[in-house]
C-alpha positions as CSV (number, residue, x, y, z in Angstrom):
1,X,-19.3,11.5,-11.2
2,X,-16.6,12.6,-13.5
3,X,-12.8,10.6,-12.2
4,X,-12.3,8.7,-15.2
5,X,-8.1,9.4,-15.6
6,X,-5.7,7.1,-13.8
7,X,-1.8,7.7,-13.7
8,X,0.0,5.1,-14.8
9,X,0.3,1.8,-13.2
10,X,-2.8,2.9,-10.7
11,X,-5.5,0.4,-10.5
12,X,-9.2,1.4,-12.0
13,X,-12.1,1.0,-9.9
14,X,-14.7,-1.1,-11.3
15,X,-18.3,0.6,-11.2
16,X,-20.1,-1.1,-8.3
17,X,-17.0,0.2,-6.6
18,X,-17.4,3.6,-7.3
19,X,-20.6,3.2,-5.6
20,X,-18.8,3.1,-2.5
21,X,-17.6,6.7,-2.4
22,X,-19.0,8.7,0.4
23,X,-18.1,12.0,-0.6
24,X,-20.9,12.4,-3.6
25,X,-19.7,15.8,-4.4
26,X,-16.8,14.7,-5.8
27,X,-16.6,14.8,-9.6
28,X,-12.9,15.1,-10.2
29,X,-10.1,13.2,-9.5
30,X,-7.8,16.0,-8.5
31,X,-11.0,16.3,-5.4
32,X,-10.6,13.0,-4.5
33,X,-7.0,13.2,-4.3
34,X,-7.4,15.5,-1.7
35,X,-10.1,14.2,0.0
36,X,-8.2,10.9,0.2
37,X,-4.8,12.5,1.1
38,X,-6.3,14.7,3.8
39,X,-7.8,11.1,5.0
40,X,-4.3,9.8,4.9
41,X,-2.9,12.3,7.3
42,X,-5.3,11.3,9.7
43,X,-3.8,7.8,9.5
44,X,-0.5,8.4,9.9
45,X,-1.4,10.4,12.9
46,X,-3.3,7.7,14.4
47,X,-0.3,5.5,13.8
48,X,2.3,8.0,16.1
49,X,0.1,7.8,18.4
50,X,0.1,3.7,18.7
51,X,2.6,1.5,20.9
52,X,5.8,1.1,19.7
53,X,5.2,-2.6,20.4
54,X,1.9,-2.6,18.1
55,X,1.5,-6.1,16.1
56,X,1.8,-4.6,12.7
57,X,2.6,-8.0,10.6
58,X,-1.3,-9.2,11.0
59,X,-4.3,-9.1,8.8
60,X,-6.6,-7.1,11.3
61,X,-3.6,-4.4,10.9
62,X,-3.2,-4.3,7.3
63,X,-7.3,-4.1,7.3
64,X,-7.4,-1.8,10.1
65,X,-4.5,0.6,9.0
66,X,-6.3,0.8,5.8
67,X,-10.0,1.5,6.4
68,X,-7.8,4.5,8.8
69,X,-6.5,5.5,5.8
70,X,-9.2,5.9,3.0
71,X,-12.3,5.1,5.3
72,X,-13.7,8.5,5.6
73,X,-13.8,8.7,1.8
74,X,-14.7,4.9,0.7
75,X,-17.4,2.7,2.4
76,X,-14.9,-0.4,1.4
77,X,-12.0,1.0,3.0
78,X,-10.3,-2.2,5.0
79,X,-12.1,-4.6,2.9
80,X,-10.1,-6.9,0.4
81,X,-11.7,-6.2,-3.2
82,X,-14.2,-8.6,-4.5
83,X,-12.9,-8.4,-8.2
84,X,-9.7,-9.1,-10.2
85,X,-8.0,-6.0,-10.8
86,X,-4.8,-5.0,-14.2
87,X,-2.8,-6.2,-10.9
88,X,-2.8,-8.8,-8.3
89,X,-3.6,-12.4,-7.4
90,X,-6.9,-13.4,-8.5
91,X,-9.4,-12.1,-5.6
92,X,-10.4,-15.7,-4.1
93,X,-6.6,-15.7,-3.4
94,X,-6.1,-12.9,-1.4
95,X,-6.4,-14.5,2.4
96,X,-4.4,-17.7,1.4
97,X,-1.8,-15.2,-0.4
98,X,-1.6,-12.7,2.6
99,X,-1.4,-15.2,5.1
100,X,1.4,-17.1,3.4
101,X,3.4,-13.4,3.4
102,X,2.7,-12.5,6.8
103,X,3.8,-15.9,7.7
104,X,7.1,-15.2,5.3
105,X,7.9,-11.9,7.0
106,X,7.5,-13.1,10.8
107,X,9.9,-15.8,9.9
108,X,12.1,-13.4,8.6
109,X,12.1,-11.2,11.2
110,X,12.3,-13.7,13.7
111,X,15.4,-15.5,11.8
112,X,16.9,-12.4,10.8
113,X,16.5,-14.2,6.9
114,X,17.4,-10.3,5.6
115,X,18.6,-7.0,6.9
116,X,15.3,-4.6,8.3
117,X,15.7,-2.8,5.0
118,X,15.4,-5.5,2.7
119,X,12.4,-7.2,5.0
120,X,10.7,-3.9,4.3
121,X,11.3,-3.5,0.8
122,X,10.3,-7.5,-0.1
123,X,7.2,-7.2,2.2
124,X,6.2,-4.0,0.0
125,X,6.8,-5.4,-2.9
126,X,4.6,-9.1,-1.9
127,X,1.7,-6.3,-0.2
128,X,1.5,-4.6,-4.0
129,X,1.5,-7.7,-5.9
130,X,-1.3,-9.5,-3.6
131,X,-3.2,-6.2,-4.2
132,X,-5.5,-6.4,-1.0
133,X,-8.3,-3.4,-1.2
134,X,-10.4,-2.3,-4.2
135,X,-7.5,0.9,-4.6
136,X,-4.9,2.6,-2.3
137,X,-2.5,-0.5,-2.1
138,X,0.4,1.4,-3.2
139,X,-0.3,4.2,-0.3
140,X,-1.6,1.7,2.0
141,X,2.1,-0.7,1.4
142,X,4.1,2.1,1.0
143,X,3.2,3.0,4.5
144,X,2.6,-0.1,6.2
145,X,6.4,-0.3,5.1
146,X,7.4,3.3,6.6
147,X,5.5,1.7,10.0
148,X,7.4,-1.7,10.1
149,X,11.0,-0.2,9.9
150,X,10.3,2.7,12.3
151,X,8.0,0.8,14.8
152,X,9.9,-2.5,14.7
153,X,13.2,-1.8,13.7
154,X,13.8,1.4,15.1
155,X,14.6,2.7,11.7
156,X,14.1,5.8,9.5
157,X,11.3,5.5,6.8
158,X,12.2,4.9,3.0
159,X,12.9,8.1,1.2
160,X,10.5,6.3,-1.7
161,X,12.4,7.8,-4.4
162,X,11.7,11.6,-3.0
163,X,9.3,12.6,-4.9
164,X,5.4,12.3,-5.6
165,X,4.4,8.5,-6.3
166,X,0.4,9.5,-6.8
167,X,0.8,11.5,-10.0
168,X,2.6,10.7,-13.1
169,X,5.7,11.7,-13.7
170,X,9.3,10.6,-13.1
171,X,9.2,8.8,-9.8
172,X,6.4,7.3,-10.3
173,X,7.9,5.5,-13.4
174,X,10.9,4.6,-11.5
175,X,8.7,2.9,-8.8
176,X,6.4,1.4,-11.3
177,X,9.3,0.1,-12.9
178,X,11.2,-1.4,-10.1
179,X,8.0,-3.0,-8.7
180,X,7.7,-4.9,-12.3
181,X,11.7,-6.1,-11.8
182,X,11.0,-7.2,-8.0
183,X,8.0,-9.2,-9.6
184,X,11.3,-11.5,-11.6
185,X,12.6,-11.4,-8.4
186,X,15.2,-8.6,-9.3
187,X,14.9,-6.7,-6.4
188,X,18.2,-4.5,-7.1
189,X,16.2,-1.4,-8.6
190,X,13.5,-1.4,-5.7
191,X,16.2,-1.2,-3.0
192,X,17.8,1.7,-4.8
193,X,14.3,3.3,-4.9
194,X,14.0,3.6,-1.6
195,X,17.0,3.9,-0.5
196,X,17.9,6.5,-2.4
């Protein structure tokens, strides 16, 4: 199997990860891409059909929501990574950082700490620096993000910049850039981003 180029910012899979792919005809990335994305639809499918009142701020729906997501493609889909990644806590972190940030958000909810908007955004942000799953944490956040304001607060989804954050290009350097400010806690370009 031939996916060896990453845009930039995206997370490399280590070897005995690639073993994981279910698809074995796959030798390219742009495949996989689509494989993946065609995966993705049927996620976000399964999610309009779900209760408005669905308890989205929980570790068994971040896992579930993924393994909908990229489990038709990847045998580890819904399963946090077992290896330190170019981003993210260290891996033996992951639970104790997750649960802290669901614990975080709930509490902000509840208290109304932020606006819906900036709820989202932050809990995007945390959800992409914890780096849950092996790959797909970026999709997977983005829209865990896109369910929280329109299941919970009734809102419409982040625009995410309006363009294509898989491949490289322009928007993808924007995101990848205001991700690295919200990691100072300069969350100013990130809430533009999706604002926008």
């Amino acid at each position: 199997m031939q996916i060896i180029e990453y845009p930039d910012g995206a997370t490399p899979l280590e070897p005995e990860e690639m073993e994981g792919l279910k698809l074995r005809h796959i030798t390219m990335r742009s495949e996989l891409d689509r494989w993946e994305q065609a995966n993705i639809q049927e996620a976000f499918e399964w999610v309009a059909r779900r209760r408005k009142t669905i308890s989205i701020i929980s570790e068994t729906f971040l896992c579930q929501l993924h393994e909908k997501m990229f489990g038709k493609v990847w045998k580890w889909a819904g399963t946090f990574r077992h290896t330190n990644k170019n981003i993210g806590v260290e891996w033996p972190y992951i639970s104790v950082e997750l649960k802290m940030l669901l614990d975080d958000v709930n509490f902000w909810i509840d208290n109304k700490t932020y606006p819906p908007e900036e709820i989202t955004y932050r809990f995007h942000h945390k959800l992409v620096w914890i780096h849950l799953f092996p790959n797909g944490n970026g999709r997977h956040s983005r829209m865990i993000a896109d369910i929280l304001l329109t299941k919970v607060f009734d809102l419409k989804a982040f625009s995410w910049g309006s363009g294509n954050l898989v491949e490289a290009g322009v928007t993808r350097k924007q995101y990848i850039t205001a991700l690295k400010a919200a990691d100072r806690h300069d969350y100013s370009l990130l809430q533009a981003f999706v604002i926008s």
